[in-house]
C-alpha positions, -999 to 999 in steps of 0.1 A, spaced: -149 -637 -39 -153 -618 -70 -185 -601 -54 -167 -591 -27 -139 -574 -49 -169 -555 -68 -188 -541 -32 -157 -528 -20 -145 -509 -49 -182 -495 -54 -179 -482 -18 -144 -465 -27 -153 -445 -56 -154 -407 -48 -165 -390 -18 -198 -386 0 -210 -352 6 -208 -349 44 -165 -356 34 -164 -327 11 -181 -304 36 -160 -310 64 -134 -303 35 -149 -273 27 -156 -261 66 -119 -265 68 -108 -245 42 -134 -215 53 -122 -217 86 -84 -214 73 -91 -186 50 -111 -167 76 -78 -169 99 -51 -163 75 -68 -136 51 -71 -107 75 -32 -112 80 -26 -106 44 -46 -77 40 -29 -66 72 3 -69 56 -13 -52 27 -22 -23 40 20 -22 56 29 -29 25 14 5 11 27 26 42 61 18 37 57 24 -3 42 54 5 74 60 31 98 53 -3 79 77 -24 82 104 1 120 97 5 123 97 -34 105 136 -36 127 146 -8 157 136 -26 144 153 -60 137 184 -37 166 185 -26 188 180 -55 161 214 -66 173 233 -36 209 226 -42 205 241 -82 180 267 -72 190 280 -37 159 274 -18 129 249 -21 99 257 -38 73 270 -20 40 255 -11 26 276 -40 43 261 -68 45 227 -54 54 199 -64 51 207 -102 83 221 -106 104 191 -99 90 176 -134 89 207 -156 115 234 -168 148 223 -182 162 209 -153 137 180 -142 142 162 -112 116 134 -120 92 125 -145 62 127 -128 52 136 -93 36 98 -82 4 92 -58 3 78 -30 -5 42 -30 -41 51 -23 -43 72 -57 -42 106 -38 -18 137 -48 10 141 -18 7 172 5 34 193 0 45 225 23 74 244 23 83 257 50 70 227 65 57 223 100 82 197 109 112 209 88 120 226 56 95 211 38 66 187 50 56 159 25 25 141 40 -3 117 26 -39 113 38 -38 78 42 -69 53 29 -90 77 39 -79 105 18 -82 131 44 -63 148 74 -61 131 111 -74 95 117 -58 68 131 -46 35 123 -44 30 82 -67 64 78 -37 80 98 -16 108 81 18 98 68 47 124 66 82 127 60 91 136 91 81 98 106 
């Protein structure tokens, strides 16, 4: 009996390796199904910053035109809303791509336009290299 006791714990122990591969083939077929989702939601993620970043400059420009009379124009930018004595914020951010915001005033779309490339980094595209404005 003893023997028997010995054989079958011997057979227990650990795993074989066709076990761990099915293991593994498991896991790479989960992570191929579930990761493009989170990059997906990723890539939302940094739209809609990008869409709270915009809002937060139109808010600073705004506050601008209500001390000064009139935005500043395309020229001058965005620059003036963190210099002078009166600064509407401490720095002018980028995009969540690490591009500078467009900014024109008088806009297309309204009194200003605020607009980012997109991953791409340059005008047109579509889907996530699409331009983001403002005015969405």
């Amino acid at each position: 009996m003893q023997d028997r006791t010995v054989l079958s714990k011997k057979n227990q122990e650990g795993f074989t390796l066709l076990e761990i591969m099915v293991v593994l083939v498991i896991i790479g077929v989960l992570a191929a199904l579930v990761a493009p989702r989170f990059l997906e939601r990723a890539d939302e993620a940094k739209v809609e910053a990008t869409k709270v970043q915009m809002t937060n400059i139109g808010q600073a420009l705004k506050l601008y035109r209500l001390q000064h009379g009139k935005y500043p124009n395309s020229g001058d930018g965005l620059q003036v809303l963190t210099s002078g004595s009166k600064r509407y914020l401490d720095t002018i951010p980028k995009d969540p791509w690490g591009n500078d915001y467009v900014y024109l005033s008088p806009g297309v779309h309204g009194d200003f336009d605020i607009l980012s490339y997109g991953v791409d980094g340059q005008a047109g595209g579509s889907g996530m290299d699409a331009d983001i404005g403002n005015w969405q």
